[in-house]
N, C-alpha and C positions, 0 to 999 in steps of 0.2 A: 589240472595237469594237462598236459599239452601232447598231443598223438603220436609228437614225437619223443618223447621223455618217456610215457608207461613203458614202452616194450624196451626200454633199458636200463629202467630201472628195476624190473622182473626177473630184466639178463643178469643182471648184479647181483640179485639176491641169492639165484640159484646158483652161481660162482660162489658167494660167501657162504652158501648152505654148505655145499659141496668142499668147500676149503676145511668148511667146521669140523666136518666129520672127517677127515682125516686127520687134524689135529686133534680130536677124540681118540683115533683111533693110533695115534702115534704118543697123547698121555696114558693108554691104559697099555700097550703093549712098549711103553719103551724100552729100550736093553739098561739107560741108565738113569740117574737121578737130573743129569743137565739136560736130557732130552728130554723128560717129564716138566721140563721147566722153563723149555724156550715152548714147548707144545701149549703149555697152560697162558704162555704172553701173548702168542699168535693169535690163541683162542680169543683170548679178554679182546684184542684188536680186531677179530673179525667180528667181534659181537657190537664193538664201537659201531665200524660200518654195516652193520646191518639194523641199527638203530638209527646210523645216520639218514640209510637211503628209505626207509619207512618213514622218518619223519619229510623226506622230501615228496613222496608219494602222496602222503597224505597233509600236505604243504600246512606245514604246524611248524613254528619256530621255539614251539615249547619244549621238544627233546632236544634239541643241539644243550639246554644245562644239564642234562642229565650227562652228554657227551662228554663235557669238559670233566664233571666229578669221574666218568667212567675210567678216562684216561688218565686222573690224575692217580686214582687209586692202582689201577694197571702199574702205572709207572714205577710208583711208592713198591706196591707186592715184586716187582722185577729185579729191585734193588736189593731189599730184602732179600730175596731167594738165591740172585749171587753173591751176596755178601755171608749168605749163611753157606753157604758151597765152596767159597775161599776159604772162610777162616773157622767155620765150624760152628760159629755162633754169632749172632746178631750183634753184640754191644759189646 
């Protein structure tokens, strides 16, 4: 990795750290069920990016599949969770 890349992608992680835990901390105290549910998307998506920037650091091209399955399932659970919020049930 290159001397200019480590110290931002260290800045990155500690942004994504810090972002997590407020989205922790805005799924366990939300006031309602659509705030526990956009907190739980953000989450899956910070977790993308900080799978992403690890696997940049430690320059592996082997996590970016885990990335695609990560976001496709994010995606899929998002849908689900407003479609269960709409209409009260999945199907």
């Amino acid at each position: 990795m290159t001397p200019f890349l480590e110290p931002i992608c260290q800045t990155c992680l500690a942004v994504l750290l810090l972002s997590g835990a407020l989205c922790l901390h805005r799924l366990v105290i939300g006031p309602a069920v659509a705030d526990r549910a956009v907190a739980l998307d953000t989450l899956t998506m910070v977790f993308i990016g900080v799978v992403c920037v690890l696997s940049m650091m430690w320059t592996s091209a082997l996590y970016f599949d885990a990335v695609w399955i990560l976001t496709l399932v994010g995606f899929l659970s998002s849908a689900a969770i407003a479609r269960y919020l709409e209409r009260g049930r999945l199907f």
